[in-house]
TORKOL-4160 file (C-alpha; in steps of 0.2 Angstrom, whole numbers, padded with zeros to 4 digits, m for minus):
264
<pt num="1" X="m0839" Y="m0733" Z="m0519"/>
<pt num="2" X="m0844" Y="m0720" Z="m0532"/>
<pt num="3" X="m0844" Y="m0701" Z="m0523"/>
<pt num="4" X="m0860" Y="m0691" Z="m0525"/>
<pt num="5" X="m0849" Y="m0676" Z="m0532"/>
<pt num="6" X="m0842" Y="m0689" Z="m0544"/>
<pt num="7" X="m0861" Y="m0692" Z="m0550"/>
<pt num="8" X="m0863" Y="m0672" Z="m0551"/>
<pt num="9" X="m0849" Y="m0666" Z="m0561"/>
<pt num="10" X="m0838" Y="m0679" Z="m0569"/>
<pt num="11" X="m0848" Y="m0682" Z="m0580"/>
<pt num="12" X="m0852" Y="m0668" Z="m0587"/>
<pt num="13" X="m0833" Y="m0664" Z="m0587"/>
<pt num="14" X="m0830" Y="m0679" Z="m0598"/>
<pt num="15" X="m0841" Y="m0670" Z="m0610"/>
<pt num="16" X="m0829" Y="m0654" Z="m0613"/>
<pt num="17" X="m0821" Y="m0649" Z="m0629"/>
<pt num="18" X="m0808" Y="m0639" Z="m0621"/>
<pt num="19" X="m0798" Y="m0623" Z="m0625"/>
<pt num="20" X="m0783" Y="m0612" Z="m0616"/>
<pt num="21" X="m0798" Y="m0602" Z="m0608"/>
<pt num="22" X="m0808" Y="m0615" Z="m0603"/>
<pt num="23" X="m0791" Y="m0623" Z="m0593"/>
<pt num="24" X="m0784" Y="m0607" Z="m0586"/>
<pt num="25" X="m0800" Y="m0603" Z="m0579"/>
<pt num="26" X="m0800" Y="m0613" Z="m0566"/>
<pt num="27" X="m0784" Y="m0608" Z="m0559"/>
<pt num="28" X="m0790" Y="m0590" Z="m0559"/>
<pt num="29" X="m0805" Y="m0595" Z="m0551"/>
<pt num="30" X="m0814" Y="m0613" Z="m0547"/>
<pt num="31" X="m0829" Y="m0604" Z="m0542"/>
<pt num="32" X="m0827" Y="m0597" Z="m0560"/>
<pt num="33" X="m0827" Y="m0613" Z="m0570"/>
<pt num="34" X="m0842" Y="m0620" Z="m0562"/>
<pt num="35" X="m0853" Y="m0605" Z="m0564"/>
<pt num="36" X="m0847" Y="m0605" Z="m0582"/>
<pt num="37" X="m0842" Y="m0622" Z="m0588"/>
<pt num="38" X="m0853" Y="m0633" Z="m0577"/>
<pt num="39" X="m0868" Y="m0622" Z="m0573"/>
<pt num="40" X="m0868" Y="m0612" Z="m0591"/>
<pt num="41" X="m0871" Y="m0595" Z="m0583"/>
<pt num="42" X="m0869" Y="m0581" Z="m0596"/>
<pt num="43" X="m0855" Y="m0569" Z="m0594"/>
<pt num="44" X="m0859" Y="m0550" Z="m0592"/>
<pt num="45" X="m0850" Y="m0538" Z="m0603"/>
<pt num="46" X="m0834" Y="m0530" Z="m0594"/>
<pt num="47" X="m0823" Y="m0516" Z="m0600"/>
<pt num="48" X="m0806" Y="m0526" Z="m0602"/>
<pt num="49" X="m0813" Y="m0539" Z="m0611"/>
<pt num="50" X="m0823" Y="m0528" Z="m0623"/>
<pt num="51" X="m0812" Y="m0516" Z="m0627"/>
<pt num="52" X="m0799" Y="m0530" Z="m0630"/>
<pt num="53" X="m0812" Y="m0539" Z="m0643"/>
<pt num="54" X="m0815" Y="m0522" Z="m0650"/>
<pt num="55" X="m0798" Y="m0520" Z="m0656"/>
<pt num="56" X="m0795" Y="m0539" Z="m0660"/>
<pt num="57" X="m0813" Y="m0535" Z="m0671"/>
<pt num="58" X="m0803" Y="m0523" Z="m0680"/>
<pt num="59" X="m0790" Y="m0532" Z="m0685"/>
<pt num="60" X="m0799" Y="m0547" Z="m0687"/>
<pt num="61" X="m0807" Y="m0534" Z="m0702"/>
<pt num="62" X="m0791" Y="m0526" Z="m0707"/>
<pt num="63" X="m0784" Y="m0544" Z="m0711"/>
<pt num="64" X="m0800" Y="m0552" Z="m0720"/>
<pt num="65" X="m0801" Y="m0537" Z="m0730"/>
<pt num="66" X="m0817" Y="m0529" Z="m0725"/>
<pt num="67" X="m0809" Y="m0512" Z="m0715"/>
<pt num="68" X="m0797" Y="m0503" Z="m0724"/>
<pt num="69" X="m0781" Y="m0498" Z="m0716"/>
<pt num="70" X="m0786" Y="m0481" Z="m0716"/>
<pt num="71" X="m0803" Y="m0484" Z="m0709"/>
<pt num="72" X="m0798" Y="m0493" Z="m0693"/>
<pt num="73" X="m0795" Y="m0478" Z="m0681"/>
<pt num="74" X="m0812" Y="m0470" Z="m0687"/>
<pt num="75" X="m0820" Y="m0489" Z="m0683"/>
<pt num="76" X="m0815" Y="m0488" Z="m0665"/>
<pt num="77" X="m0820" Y="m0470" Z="m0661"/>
<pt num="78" X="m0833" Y="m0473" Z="m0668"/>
<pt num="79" X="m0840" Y="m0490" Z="m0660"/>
<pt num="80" X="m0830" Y="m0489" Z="m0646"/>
<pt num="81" X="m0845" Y="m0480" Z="m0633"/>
<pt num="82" X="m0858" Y="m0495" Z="m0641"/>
<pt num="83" X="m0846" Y="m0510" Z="m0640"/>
<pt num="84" X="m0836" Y="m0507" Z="m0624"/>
<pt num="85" X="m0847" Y="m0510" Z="m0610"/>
<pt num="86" X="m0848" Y="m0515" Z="m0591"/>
<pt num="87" X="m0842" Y="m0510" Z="m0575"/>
<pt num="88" X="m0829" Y="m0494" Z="m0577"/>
<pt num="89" X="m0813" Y="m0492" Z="m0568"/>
<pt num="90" X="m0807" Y="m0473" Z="m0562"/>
<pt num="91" X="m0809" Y="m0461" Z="m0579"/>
<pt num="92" X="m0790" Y="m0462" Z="m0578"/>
<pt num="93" X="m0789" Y="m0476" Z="m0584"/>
<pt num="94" X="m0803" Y="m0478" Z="m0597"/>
<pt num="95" X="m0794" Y="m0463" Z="m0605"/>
<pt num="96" X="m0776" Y="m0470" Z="m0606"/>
<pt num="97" X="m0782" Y="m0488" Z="m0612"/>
<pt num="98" X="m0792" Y="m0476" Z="m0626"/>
<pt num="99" X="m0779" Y="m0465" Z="m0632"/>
<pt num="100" X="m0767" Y="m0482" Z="m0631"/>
<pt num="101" X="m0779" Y="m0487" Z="m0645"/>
<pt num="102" X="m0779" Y="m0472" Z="m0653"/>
<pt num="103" X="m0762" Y="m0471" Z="m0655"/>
<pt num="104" X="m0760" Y="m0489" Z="m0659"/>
<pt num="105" X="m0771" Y="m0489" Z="m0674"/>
<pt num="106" X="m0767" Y="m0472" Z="m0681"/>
<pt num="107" X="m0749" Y="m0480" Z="m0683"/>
<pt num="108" X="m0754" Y="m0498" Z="m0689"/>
<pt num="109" X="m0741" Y="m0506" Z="m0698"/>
<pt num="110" X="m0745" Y="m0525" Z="m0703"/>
<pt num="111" X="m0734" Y="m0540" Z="m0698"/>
<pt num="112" X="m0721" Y="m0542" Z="m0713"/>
<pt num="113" X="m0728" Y="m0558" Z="m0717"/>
<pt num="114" X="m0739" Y="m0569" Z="m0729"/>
<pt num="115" X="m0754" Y="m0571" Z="m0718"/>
<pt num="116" X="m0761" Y="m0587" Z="m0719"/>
<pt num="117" X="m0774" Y="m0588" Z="m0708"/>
<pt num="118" X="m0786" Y="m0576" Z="m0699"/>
<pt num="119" X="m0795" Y="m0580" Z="m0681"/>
<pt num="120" X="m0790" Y="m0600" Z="m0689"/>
<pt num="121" X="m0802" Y="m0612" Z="m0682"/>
<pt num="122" X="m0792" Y="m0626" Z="m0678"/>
<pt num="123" X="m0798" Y="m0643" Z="m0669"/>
<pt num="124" X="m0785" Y="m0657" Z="m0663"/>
<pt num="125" X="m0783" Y="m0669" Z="m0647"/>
<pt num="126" X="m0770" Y="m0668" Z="m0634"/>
<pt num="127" X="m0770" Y="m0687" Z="m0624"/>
<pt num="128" X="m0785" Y="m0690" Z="m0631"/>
<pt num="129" X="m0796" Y="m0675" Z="m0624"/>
<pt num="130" X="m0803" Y="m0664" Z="m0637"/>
<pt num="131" X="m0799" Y="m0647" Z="m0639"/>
<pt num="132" X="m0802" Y="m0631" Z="m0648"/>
<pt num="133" X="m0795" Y="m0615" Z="m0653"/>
<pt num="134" X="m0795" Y="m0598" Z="m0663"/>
<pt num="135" X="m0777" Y="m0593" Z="m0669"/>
<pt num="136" X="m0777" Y="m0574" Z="m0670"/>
<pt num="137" X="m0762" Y="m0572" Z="m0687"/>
<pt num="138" X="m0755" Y="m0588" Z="m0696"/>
<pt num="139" X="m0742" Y="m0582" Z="m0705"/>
<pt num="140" X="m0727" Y="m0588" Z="m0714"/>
<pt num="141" X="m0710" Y="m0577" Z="m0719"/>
<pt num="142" X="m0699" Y="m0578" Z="m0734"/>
<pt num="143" X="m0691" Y="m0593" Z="m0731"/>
<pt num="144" X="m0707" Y="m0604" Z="m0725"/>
<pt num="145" X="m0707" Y="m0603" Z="m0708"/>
<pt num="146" X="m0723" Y="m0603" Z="m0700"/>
<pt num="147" X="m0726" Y="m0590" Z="m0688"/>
<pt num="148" X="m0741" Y="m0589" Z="m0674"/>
<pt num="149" X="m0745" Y="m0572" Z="m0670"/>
<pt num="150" X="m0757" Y="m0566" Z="m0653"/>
<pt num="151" X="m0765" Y="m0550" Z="m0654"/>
<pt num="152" X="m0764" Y="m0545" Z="m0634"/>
<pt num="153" X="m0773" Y="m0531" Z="m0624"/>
<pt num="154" X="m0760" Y="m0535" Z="m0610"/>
<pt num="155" X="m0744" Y="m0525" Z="m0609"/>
<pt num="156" X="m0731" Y="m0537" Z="m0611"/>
<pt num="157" X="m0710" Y="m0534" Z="m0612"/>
<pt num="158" X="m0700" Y="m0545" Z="m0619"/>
<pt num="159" X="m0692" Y="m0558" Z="m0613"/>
<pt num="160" X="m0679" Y="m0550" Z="m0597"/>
<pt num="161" X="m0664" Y="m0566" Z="m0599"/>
<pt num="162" X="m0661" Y="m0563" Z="m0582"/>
<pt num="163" X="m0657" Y="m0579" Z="m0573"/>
<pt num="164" X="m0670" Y="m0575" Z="m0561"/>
<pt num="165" X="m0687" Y="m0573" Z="m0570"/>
<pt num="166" X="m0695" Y="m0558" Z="m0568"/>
<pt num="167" X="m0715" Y="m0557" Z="m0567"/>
<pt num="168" X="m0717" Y="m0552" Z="m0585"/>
<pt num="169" X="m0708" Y="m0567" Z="m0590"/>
<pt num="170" X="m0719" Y="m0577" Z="m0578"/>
<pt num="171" X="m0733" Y="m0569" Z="m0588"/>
<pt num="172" X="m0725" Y="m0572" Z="m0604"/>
<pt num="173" X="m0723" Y="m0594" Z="m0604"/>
<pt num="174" X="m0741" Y="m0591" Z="m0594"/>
<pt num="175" X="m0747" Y="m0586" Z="m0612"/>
<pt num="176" X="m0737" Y="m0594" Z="m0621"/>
<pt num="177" X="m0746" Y="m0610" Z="m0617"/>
<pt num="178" X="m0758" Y="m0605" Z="m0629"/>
<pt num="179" X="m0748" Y="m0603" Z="m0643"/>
<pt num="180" X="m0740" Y="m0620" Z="m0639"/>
<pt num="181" X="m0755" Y="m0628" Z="m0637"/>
<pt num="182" X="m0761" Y="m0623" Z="m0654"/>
<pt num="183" X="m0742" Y="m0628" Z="m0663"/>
<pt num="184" X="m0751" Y="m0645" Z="m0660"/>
<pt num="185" X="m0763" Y="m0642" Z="m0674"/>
<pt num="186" X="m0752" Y="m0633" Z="m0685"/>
<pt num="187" X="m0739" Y="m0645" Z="m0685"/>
<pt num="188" X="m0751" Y="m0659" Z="m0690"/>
<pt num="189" X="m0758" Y="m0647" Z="m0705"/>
<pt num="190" X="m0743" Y="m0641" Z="m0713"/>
<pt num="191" X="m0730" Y="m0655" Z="m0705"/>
<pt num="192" X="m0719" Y="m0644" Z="m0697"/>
<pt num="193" X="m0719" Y="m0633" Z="m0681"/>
<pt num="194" X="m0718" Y="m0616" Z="m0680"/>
<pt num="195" X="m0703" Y="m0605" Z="m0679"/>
<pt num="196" X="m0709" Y="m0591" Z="m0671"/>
<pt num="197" X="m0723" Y="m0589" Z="m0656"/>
<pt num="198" X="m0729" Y="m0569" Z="m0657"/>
<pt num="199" X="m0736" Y="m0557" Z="m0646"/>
<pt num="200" X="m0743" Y="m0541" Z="m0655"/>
<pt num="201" X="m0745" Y="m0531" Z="m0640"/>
<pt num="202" X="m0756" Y="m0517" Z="m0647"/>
<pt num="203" X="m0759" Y="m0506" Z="m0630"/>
<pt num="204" X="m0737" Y="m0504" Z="m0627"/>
<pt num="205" X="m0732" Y="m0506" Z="m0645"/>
<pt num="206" X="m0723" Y="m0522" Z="m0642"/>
<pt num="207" X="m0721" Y="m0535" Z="m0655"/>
<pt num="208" X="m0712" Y="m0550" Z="m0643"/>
<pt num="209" X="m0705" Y="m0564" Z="m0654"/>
<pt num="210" X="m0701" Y="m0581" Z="m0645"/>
<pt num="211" X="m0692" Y="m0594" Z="m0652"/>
<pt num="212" X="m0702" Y="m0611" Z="m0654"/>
<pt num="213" X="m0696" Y="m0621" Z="m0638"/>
<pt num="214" X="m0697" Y="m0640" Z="m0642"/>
<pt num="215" X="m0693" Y="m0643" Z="m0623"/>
<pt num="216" X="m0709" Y="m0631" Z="m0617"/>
<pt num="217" X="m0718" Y="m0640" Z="m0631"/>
<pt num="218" X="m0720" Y="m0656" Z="m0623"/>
<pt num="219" X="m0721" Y="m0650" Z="m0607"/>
<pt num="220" X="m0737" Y="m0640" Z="m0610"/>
<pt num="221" X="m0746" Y="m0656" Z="m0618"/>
<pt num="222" X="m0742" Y="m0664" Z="m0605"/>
<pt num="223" X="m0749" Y="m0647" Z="m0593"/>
<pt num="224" X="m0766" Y="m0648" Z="m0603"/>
<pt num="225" X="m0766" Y="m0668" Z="m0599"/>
<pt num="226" X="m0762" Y="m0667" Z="m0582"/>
<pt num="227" X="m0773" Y="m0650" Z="m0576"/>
<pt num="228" X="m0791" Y="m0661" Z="m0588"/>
<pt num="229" X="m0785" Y="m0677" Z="m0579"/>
<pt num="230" X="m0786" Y="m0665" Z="m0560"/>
<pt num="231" X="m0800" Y="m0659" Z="m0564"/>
<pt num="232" X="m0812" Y="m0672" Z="m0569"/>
<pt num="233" X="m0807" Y="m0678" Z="m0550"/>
<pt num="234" X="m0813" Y="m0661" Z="m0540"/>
<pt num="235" X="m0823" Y="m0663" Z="m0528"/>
<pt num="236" X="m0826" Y="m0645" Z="m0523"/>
<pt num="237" X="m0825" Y="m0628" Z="m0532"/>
<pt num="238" X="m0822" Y="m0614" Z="m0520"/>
<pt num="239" X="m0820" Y="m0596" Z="m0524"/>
<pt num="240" X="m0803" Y="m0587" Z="m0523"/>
<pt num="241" X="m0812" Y="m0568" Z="m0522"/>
<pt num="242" X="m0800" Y="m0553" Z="m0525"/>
<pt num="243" X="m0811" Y="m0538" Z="m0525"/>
<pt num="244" X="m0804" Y="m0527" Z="m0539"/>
<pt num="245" X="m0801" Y="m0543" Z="m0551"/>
<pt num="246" X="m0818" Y="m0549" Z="m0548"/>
<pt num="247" X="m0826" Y="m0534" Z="m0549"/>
<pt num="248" X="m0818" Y="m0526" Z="m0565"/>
<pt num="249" X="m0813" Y="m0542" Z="m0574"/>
<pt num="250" X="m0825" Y="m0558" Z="m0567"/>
<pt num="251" X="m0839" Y="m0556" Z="m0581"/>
<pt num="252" X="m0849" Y="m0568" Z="m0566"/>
<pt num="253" X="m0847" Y="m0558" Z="m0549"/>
<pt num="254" X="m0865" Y="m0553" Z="m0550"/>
<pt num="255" X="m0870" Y="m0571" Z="m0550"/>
<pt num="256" X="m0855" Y="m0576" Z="m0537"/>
<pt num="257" X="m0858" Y="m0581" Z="m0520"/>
<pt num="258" X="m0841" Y="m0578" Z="m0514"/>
<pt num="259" X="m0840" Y="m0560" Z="m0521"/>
<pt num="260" X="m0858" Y="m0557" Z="m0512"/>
<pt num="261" X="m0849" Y="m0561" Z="m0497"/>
<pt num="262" X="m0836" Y="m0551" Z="m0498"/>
<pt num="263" X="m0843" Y="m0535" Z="m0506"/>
<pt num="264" X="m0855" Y="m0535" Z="m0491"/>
């Protein structure tokens, strides 16, 4: 017997091309990924996400080329009020995530590496479900070794080695998952896997390097096939509301039941 929430949503699921974002979605929030993957409501701007694609604009720019190293703290002050929009947090904080930009791009250095790629467009398949990403720096060093690099708003520490994992290493193989998802592609193009998965953590300063992993390698593909494979069978999509997250970082609380709820 076929369920009727079967006939609504499966279907349409089967459709999806998906990506990291798309996936980790739905653990943040399965009200989330049904307002935005299975109903197509439009995100509204938020600061955290702006001001993160501002600076990710600008070195998108510096890296193609088109914004000269010199230019690119003049290119945030001065697109900074038009581009980084939404809901505010305290002034406190607006400041110290401005000035962390400020003082990140008045001491740019780039990466010490031939740059192979910029914001690569790369298409692949993982169990057979079609997927899609944008690789932020493809790079290779002296010796050939390709290198993936994530430019990150979040402020990251590297790796503790402690034999209890501590939350930013939790956050770490969180994010990682992207960066192994999109060694698939990059193994199938130039035949080899990376050496290095990279965070540039532009806010803090920190350039993590993580050693490719060929043991979290496979167990992320199979991550991506199990987490497609649970959700073409959900039945329900309830909200998980947190007040602060929704309201400051879910570009859809305004059209969210569960945060009209609670806000009231």
């Amino acid at each position: 017997m076929v369920r009727i929430s079967e006939l609504i949503y499966k279907p349409i699921i089967e459709t999806f091309t998906w990506s990291y974002s798309r996936m980790t979605s739905y653990d943040d929030c399965p009200y989330k990924f049904f307002l935005r993957y299975i109903k197509d409501k439009k995100e509204e701007p938020m600061f955290f996400s702006s001001y993160g694609s501002l600076v990710h604009e600008i070195l998108e720019g510096f890296y193609n080329g088109e914004i000269p190293r010199d230019e690119m703290l003049m290119t945030f002050l001065t697109e900074y009020k038009s581009k980084i929009q939404g809901v505010r947090p305290q002034e406190t904080t607006v400041q110290k995530y401005i000035n962390d930009a400020i003082n990140y791009l008045s001491k740019f250095e780039p990466v010490p590496y031939k740059v192979l790629g910029v914001e690569k467009k790369v298409k692949f398949e993982i169990g057979g479900f079609p997927m899609i990403g944008y690789i932020d720096l493809l790079c290779e060093d002296e010796n050939g070794n390709i290198i993936i690099i994530d430019n990150k708003s979040k402020t990251l520490s590297p790796r503790s080695k402690k034999s209890k994992p501590t939350k930013n290493d939790l956050d770490l193989d969180k994010m990682l998952k992207q960066l192994y998802l999109y060694s698939v592609p990059v193994e199938k193009e130039y035949g080899k896997k990376p050496k290095l998965l990279c965070f540039n953590c532009f806010r803090n300063g920190n350039f993590i390097e993580e050693p490719f992993d060929e043991d979290a390698y496979e167990r992320v593909q199979q991550w991506a096939i199990d987490l497609i494979n649970k959700l073409l069978l959900v039945e329900d999509f309830e909200g998980t509301p947190e007040f602060f997250k929704c309201r400051n970082i879910c570009g859809l609380h305004n059209k969210c039941k569960y945060y009209l709820e609670k806000r009231e």
